[in-house]
PDB file of the backbone (N, CA, C, O) and the ligand in Angstrom, with CONECT records:
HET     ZN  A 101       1
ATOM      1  N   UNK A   1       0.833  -1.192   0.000  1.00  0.00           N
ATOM      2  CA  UNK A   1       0.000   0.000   0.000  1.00  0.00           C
ATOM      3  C   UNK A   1       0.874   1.252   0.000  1.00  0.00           C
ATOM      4  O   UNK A   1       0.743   2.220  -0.749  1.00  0.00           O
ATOM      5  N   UNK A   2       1.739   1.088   0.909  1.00  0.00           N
ATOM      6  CA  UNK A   2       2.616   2.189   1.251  1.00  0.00           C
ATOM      7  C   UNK A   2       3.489   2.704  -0.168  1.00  0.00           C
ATOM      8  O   UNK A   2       3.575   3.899  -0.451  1.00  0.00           O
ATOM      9  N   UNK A   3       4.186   1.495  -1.098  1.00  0.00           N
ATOM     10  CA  UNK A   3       4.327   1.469  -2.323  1.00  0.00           C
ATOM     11  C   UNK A   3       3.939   2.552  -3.128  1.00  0.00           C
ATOM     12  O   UNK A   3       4.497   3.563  -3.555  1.00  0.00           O
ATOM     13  N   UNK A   4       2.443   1.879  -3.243  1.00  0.00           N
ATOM     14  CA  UNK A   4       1.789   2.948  -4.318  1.00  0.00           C
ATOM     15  C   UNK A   4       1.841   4.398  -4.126  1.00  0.00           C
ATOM     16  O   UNK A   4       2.179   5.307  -4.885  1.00  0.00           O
ATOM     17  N   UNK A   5       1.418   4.383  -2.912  1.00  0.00           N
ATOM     18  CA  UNK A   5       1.495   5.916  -2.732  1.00  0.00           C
ATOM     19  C   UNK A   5       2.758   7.020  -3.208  1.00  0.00           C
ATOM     20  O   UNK A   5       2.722   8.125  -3.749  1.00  0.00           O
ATOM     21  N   UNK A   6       3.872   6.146  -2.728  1.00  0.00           N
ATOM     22  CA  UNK A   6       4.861   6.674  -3.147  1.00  0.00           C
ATOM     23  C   UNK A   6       5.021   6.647  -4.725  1.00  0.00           C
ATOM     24  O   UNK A   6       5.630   7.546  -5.304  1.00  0.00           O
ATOM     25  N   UNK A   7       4.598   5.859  -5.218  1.00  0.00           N
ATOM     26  CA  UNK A   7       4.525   5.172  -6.907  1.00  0.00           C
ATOM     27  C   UNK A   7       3.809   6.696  -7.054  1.00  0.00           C
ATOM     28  O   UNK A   7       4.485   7.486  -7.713  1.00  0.00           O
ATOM     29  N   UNK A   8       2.784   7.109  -6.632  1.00  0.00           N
ATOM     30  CA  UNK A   8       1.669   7.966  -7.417  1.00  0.00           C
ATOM     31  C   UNK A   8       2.260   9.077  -7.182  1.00  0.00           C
ATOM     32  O   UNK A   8       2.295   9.926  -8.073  1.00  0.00           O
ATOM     33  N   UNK A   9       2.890   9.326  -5.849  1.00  0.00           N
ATOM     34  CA  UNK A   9       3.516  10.809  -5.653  1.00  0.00           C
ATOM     35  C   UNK A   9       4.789  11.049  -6.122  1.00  0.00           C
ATOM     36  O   UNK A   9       5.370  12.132  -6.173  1.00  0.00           O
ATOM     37  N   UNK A  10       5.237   9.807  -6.509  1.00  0.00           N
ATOM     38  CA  UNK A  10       6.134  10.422  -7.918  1.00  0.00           C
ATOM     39  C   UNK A  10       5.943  10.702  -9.155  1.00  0.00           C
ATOM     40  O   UNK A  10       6.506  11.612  -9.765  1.00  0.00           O
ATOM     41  N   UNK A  11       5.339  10.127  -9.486  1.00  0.00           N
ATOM     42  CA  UNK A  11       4.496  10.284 -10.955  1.00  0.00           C
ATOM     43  C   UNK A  11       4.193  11.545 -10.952  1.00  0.00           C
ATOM     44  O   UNK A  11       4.583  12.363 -11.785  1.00  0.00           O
ATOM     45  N   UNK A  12       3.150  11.862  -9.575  1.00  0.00           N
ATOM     46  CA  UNK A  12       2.448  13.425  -9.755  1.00  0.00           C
ATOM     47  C   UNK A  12       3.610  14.515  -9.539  1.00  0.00           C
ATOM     48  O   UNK A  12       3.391  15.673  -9.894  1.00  0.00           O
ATOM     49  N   UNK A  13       4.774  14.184  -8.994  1.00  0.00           N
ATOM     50  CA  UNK A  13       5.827  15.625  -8.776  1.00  0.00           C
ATOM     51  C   UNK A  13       6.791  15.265 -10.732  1.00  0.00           C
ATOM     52  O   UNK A  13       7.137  16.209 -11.443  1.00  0.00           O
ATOM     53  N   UNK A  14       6.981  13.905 -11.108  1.00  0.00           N
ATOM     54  CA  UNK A  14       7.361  14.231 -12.467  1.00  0.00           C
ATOM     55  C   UNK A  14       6.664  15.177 -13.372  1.00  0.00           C
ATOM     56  O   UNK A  14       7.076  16.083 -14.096  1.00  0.00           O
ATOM     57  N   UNK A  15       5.039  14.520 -13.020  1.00  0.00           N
ATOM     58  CA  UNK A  15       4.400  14.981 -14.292  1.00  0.00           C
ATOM     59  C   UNK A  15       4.333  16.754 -14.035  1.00  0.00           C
ATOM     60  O   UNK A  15       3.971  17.503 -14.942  1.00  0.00           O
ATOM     61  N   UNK A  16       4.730  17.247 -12.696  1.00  0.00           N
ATOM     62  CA  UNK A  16       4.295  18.511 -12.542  1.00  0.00           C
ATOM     63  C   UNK A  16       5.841  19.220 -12.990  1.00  0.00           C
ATOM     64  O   UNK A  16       6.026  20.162 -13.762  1.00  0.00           O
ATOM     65  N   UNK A  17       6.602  18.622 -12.417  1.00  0.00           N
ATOM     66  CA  UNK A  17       8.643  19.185 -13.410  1.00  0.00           C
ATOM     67  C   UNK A  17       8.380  19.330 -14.689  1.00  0.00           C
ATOM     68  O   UNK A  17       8.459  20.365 -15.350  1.00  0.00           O
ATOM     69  N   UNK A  18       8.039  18.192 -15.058  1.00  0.00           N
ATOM     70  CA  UNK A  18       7.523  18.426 -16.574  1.00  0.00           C
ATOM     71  C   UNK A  18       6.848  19.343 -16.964  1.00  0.00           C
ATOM     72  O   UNK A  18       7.253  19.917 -17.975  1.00  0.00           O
ATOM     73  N   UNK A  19       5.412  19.889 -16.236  1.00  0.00           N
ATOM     74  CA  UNK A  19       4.354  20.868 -16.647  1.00  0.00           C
ATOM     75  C   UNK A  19       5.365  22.341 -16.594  1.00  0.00           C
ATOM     76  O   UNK A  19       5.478  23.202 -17.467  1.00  0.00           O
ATOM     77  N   UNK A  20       5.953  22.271 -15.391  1.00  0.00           N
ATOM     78  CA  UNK A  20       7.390  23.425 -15.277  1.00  0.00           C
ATOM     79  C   UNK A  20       7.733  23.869 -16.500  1.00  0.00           C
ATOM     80  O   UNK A  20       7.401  24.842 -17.177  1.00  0.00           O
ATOM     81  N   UNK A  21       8.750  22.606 -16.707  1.00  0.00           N
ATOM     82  CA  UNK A  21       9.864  23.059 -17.569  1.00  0.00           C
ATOM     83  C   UNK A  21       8.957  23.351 -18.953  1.00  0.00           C
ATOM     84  O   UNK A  21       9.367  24.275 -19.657  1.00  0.00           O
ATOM     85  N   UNK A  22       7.986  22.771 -19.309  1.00  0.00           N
ATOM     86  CA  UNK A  22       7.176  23.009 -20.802  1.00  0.00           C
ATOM     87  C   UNK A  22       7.134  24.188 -20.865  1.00  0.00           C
ATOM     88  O   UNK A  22       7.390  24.896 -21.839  1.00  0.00           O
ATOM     89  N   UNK A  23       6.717  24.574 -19.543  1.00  0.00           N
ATOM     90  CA  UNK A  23       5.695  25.938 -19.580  1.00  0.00           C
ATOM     91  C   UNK A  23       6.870  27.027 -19.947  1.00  0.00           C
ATOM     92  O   UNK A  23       6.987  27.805 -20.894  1.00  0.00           O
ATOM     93  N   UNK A  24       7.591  26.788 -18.939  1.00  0.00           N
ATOM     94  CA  UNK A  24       9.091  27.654 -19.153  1.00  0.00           C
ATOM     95  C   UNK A  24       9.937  27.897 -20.309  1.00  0.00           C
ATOM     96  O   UNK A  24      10.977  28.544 -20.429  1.00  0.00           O
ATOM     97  N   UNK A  25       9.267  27.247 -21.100  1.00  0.00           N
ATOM     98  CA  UNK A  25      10.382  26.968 -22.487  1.00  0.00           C
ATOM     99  C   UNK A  25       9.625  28.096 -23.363  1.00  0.00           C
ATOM    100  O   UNK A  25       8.456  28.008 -23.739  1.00  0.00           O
ATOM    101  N   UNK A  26      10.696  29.408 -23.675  1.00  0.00           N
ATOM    102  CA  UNK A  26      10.264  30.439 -24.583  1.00  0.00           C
ATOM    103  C   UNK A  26      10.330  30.538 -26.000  1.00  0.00           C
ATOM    104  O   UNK A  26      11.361  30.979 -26.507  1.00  0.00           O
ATOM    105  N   UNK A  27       9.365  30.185 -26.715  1.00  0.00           N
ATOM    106  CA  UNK A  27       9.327  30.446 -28.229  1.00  0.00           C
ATOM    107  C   UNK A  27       9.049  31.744 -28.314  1.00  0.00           C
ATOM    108  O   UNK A  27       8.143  32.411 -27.815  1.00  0.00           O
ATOM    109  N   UNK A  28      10.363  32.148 -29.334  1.00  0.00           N
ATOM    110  CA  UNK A  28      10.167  32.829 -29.997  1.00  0.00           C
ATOM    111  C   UNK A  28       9.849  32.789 -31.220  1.00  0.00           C
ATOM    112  O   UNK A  28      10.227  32.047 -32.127  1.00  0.00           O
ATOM    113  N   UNK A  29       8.643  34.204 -31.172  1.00  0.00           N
ATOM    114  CA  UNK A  29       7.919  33.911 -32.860  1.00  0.00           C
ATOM    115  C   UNK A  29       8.792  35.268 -33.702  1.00  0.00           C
ATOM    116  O   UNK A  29       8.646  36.409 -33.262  1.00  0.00           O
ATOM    117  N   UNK A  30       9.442  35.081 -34.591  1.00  0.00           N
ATOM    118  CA  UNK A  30      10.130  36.476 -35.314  1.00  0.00           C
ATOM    119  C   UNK A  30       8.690  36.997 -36.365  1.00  0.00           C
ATOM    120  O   UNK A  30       8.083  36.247 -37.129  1.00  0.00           O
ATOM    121  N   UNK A  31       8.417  38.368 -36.143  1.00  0.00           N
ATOM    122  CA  UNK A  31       7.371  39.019 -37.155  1.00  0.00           C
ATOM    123  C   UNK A  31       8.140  39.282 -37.892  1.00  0.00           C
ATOM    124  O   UNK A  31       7.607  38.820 -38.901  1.00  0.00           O
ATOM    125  N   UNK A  32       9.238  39.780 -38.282  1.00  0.00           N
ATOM    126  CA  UNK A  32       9.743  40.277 -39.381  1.00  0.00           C
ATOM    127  C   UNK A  32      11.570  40.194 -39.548  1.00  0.00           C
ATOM    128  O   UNK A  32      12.167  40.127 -38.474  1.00  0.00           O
ATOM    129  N   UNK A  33      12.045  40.197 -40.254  1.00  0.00           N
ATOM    130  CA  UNK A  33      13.879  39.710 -40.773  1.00  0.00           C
ATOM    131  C   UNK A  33      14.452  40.601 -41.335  1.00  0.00           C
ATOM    132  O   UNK A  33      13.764  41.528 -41.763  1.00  0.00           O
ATOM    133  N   UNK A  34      15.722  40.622 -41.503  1.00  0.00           N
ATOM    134  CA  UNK A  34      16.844  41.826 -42.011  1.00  0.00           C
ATOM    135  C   UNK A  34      15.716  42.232 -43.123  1.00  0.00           C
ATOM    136  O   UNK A  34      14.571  41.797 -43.247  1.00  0.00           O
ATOM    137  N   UNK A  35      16.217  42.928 -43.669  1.00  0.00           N
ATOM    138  CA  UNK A  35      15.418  43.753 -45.110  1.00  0.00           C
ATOM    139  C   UNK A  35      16.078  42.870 -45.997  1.00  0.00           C
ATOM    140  O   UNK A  35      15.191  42.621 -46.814  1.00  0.00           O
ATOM    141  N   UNK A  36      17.205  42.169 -46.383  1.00  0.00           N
ATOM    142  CA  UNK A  36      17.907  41.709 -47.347  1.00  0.00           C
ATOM    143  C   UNK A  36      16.797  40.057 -47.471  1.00  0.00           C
ATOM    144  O   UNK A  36      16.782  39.503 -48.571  1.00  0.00           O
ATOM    145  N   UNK A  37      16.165  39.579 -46.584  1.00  0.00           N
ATOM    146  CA  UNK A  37      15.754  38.471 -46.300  1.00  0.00           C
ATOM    147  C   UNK A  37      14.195  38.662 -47.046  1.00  0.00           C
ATOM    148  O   UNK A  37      13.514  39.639 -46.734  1.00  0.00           O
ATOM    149  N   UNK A  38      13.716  37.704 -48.000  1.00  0.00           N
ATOM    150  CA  UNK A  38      12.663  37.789 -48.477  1.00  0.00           C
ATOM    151  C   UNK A  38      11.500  37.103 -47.961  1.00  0.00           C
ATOM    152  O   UNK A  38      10.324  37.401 -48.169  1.00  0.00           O
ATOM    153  N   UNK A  39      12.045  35.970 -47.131  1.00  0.00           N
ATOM    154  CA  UNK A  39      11.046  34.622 -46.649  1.00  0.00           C
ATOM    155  C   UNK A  39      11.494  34.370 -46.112  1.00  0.00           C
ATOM    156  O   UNK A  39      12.617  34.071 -46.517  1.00  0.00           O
ATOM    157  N   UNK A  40      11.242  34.178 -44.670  1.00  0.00           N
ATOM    158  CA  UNK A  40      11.718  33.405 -43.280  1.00  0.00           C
ATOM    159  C   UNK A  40      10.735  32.721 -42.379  1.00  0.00           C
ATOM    160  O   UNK A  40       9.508  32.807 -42.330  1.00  0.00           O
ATOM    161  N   UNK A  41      11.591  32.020 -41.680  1.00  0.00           N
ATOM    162  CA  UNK A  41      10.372  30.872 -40.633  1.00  0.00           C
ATOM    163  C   UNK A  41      10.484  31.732 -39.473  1.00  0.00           C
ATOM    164  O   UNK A  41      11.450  32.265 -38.928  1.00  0.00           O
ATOM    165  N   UNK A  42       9.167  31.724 -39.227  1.00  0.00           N
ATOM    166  CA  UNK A  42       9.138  32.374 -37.608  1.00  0.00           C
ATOM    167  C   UNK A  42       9.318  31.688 -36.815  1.00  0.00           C
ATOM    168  O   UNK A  42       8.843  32.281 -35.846  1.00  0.00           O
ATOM    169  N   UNK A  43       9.755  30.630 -36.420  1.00  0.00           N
ATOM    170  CA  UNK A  43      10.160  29.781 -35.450  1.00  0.00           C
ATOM    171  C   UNK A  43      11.775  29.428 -35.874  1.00  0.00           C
ATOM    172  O   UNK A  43      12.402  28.909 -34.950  1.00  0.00           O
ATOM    173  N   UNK A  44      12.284  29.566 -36.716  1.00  0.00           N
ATOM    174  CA  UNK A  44      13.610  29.092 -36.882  1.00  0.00           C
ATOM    175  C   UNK A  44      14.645  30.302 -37.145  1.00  0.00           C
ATOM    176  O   UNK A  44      15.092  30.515 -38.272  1.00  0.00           O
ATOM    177  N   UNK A  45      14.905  30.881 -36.304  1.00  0.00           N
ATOM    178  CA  UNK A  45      15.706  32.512 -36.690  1.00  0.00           C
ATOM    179  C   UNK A  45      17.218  31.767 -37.861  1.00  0.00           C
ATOM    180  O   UNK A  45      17.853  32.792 -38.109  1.00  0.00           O
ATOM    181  N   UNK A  46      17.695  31.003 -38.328  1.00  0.00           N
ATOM    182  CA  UNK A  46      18.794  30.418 -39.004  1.00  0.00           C
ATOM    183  C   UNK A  46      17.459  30.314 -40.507  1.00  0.00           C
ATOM    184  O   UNK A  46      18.041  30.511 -41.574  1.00  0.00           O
ATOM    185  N   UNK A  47      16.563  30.164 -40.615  1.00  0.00           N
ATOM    186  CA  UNK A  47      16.193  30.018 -41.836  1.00  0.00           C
ATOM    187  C   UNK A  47      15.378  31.255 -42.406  1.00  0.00           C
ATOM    188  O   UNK A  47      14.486  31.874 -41.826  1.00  0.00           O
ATOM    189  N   UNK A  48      15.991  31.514 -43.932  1.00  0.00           N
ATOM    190  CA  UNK A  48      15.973  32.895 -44.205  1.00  0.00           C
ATOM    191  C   UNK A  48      15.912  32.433 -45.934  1.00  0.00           C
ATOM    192  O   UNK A  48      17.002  32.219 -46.465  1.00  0.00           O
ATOM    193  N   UNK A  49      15.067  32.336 -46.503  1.00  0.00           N
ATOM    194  CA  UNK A  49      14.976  32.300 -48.008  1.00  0.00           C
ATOM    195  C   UNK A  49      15.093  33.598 -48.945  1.00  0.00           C
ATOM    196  O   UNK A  49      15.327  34.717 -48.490  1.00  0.00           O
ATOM    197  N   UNK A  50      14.921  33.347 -50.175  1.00  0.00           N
ATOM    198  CA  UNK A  50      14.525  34.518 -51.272  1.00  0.00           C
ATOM    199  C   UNK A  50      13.548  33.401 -52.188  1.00  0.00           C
ATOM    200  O   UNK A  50      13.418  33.611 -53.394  1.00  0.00           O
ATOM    201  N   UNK A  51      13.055  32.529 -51.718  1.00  0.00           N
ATOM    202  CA  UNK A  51      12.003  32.469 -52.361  1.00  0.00           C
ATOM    203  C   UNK A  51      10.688  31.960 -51.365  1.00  0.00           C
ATOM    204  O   UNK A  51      10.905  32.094 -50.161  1.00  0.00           O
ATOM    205  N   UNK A  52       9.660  31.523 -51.660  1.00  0.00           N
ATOM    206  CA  UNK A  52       8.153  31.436 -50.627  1.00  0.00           C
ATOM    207  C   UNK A  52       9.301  29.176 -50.577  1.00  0.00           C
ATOM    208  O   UNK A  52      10.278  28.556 -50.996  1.00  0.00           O
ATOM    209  N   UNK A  53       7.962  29.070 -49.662  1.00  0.00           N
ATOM    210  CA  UNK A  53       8.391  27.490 -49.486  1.00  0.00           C
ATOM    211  C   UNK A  53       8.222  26.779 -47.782  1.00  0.00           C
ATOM    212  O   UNK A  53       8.042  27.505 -46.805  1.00  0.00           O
ATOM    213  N   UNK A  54       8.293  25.709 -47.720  1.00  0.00           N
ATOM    214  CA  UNK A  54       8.361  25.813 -46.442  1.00  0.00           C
ATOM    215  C   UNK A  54       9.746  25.900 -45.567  1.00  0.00           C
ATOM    216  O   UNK A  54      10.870  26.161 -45.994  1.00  0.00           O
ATOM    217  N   UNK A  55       9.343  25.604 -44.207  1.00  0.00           N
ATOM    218  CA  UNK A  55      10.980  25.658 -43.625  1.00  0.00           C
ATOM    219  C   UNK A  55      11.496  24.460 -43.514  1.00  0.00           C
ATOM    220  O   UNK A  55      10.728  23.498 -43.515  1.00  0.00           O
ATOM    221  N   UNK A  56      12.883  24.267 -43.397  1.00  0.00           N
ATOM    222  CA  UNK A  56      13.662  22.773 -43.725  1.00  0.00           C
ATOM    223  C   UNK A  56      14.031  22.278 -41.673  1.00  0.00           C
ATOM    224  O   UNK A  56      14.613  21.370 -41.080  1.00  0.00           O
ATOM    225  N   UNK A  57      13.518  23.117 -41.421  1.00  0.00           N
ATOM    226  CA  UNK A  57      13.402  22.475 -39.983  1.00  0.00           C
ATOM    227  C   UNK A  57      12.563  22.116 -39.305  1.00  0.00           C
ATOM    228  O   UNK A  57      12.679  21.214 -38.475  1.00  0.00           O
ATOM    229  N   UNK A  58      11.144  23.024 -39.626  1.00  0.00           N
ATOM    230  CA  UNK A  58      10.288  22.703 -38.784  1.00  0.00           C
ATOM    231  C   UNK A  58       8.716  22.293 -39.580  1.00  0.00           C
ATOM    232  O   UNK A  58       7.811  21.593 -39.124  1.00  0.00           O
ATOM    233  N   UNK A  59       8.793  23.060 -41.013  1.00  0.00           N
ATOM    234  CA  UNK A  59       8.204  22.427 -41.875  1.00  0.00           C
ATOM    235  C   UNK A  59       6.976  23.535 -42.282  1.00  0.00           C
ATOM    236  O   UNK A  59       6.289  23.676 -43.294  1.00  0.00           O
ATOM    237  N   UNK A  60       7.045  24.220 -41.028  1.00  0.00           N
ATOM    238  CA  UNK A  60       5.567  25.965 -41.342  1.00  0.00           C
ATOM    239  C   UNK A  60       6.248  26.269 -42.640  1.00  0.00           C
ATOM    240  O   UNK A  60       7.343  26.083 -43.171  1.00  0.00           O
ATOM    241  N   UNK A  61       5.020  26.859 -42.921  1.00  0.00           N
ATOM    242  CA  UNK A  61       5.081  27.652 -44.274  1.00  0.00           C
ATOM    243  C   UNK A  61       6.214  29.002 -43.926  1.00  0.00           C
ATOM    244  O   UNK A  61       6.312  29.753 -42.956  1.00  0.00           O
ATOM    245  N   UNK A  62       6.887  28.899 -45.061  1.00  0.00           N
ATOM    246  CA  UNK A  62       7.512  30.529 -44.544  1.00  0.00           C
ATOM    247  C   UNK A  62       6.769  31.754 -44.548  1.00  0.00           C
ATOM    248  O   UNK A  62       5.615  31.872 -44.960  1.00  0.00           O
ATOM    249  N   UNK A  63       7.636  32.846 -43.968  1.00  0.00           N
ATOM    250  CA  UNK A  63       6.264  34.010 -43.947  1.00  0.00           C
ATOM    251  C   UNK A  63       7.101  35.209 -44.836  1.00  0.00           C
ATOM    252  O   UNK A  63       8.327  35.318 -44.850  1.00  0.00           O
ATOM    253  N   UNK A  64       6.289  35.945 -45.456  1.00  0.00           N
ATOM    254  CA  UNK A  64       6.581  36.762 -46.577  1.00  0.00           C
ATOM    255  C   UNK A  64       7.180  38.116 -45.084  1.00  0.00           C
ATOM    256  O   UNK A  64       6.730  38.355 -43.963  1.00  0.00           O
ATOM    257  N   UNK A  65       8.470  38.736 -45.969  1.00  0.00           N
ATOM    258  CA  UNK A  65       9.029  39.657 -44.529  1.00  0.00           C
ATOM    259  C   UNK A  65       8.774  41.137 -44.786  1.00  0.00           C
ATOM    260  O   UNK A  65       9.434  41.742 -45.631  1.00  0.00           O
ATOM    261  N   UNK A  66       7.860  41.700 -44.094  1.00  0.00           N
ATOM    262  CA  UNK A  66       7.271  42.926 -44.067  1.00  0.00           C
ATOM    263  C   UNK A  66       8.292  43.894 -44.654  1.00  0.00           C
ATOM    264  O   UNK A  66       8.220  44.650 -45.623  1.00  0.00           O
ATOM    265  N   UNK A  67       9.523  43.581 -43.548  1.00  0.00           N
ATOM    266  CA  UNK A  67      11.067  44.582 -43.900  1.00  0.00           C
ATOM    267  C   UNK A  67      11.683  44.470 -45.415  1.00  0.00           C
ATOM    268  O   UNK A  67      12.183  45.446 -45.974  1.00  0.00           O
ATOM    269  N   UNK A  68      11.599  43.265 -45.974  1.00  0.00           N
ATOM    270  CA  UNK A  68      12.262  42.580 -47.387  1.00  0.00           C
ATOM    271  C   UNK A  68      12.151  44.461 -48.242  1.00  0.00           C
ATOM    272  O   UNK A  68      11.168  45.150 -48.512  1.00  0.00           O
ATOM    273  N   UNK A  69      13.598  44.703 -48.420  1.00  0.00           N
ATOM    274  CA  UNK A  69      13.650  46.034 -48.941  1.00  0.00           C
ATOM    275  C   UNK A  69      13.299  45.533 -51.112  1.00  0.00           C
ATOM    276  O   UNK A  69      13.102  46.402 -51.961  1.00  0.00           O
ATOM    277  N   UNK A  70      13.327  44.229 -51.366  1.00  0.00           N
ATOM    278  CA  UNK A  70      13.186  43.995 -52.438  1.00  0.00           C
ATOM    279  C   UNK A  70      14.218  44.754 -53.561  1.00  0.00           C
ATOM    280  O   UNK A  70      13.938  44.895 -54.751  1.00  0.00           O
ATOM    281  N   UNK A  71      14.989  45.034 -53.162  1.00  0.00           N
ATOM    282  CA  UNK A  71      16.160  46.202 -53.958  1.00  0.00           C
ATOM    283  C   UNK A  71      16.030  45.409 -55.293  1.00  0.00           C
ATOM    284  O   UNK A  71      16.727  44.435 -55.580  1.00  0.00           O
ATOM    285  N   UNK A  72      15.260  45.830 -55.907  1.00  0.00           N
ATOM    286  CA  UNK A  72      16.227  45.066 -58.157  1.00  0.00           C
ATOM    287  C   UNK A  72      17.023  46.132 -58.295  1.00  0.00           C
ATOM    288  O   UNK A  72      17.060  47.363 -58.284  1.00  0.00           O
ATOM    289  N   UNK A  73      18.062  44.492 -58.520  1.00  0.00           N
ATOM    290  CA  UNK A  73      18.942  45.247 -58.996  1.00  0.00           C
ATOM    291  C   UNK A  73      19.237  46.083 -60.659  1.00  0.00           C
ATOM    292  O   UNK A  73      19.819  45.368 -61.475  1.00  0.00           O
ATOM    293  N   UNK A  74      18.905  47.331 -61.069  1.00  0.00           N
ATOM    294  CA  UNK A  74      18.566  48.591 -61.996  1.00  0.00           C
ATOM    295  C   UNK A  74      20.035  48.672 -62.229  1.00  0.00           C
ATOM    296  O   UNK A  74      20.809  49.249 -61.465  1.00  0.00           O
ATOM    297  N   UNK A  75      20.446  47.940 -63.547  1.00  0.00           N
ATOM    298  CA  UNK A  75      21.861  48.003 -64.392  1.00  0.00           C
ATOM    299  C   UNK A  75      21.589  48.723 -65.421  1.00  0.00           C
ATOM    300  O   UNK A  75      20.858  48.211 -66.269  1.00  0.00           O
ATOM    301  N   UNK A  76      22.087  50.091 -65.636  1.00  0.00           N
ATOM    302  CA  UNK A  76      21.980  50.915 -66.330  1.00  0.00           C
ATOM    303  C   UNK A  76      23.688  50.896 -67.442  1.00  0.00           C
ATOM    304  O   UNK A  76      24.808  51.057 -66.957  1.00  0.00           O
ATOM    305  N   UNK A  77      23.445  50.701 -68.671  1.00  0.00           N
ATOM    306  CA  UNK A  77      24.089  50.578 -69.866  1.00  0.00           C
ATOM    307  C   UNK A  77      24.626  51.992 -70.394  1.00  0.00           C
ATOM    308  O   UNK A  77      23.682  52.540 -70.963  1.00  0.00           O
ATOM    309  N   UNK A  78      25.861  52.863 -70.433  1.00  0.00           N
ATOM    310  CA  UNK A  78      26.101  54.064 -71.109  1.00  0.00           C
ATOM    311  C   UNK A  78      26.463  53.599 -72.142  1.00  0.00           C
ATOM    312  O   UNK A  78      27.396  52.830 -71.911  1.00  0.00           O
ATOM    313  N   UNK A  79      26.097  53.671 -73.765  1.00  0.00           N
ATOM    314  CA  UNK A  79      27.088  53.356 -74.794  1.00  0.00           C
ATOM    315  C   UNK A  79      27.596  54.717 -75.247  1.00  0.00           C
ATOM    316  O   UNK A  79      27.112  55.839 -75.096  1.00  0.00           O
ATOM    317  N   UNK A  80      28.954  54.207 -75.980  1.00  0.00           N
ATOM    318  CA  UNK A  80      30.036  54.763 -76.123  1.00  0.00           C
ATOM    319  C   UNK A  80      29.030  55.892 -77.071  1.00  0.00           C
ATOM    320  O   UNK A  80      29.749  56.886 -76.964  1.00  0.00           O
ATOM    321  N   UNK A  81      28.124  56.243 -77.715  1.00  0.00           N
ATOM    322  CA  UNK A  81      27.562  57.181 -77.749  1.00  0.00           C
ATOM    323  C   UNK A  81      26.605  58.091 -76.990  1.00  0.00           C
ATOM    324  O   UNK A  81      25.918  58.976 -77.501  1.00  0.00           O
ATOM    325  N   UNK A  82      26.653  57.737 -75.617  1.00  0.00           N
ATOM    326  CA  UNK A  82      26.179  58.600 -74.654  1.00  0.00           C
ATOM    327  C   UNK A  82      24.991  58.017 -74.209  1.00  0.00           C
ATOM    328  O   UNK A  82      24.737  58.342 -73.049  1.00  0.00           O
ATOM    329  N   UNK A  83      23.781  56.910 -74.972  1.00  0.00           N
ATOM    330  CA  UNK A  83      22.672  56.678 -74.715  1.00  0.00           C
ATOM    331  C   UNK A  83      22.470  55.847 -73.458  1.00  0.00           C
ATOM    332  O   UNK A  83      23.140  54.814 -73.428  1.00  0.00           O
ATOM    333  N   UNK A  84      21.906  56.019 -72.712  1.00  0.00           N
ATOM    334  CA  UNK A  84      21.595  54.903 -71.615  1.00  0.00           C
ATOM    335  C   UNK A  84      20.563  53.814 -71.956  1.00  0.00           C
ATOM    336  O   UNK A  84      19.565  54.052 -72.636  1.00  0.00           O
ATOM    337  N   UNK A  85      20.797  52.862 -71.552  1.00  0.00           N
ATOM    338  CA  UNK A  85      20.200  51.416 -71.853  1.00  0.00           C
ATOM    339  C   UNK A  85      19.943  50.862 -70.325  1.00  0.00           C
ATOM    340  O   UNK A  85      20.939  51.003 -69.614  1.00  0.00           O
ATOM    341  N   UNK A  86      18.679  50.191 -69.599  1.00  0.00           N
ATOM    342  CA  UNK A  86      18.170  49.920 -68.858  1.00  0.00           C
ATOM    343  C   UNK A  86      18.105  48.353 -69.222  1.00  0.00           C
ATOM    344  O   UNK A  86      17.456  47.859 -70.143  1.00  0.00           O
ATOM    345  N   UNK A  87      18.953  47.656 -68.256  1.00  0.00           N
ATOM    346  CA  UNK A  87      18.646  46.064 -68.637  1.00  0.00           C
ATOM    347  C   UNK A  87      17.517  45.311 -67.359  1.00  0.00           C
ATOM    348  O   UNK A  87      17.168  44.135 -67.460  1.00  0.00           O
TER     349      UNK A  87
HETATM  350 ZN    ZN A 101      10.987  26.468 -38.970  1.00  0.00          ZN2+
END
């Protein structure tokens, strides 16, 4: 008899360490990434795309990045007669 009890009041102080430490564990969610970054996982600050897709760690969809400055790059052509050309 005496057993169990002890059996159950360990169980109940694991299962409550456990409820602890879960609770304690801080996710961070990232809203938004450098400006250079086009697509990133909000749960994985190391994953950072330039194209949509999911993430290779955790598998969420990536999220489109508010900051993404989108810079195109605008190569402008002078020919040797002065005209500019826009490629
Ligand atoms: Zn992820």
């Amino acid at each position: 008899m005496k057993t169990n009890k002890i059996i159950i009041l360990l169980s109940v102080m694991a299962f409550l360490l456990y409820t602890i430490s879960c609770g304690s564990k801080h996710v961070s969610i990232r809203k938004s990434a450098n400006p250079e970054v086009a697509y990133f996982c909000p749960m994985d600050t190391m994953i950072n795309e330039a194209n949509p897709g999911q993430c290779t760690v955790c598998g969420m969809n990536l999220i489109k990045n508010p900051n993404y400055s989108g810079e195109e790059i605008n190569t402008v052509v002078v020919t040797s007669t002065g005209d500019t050309l826009h490629e």
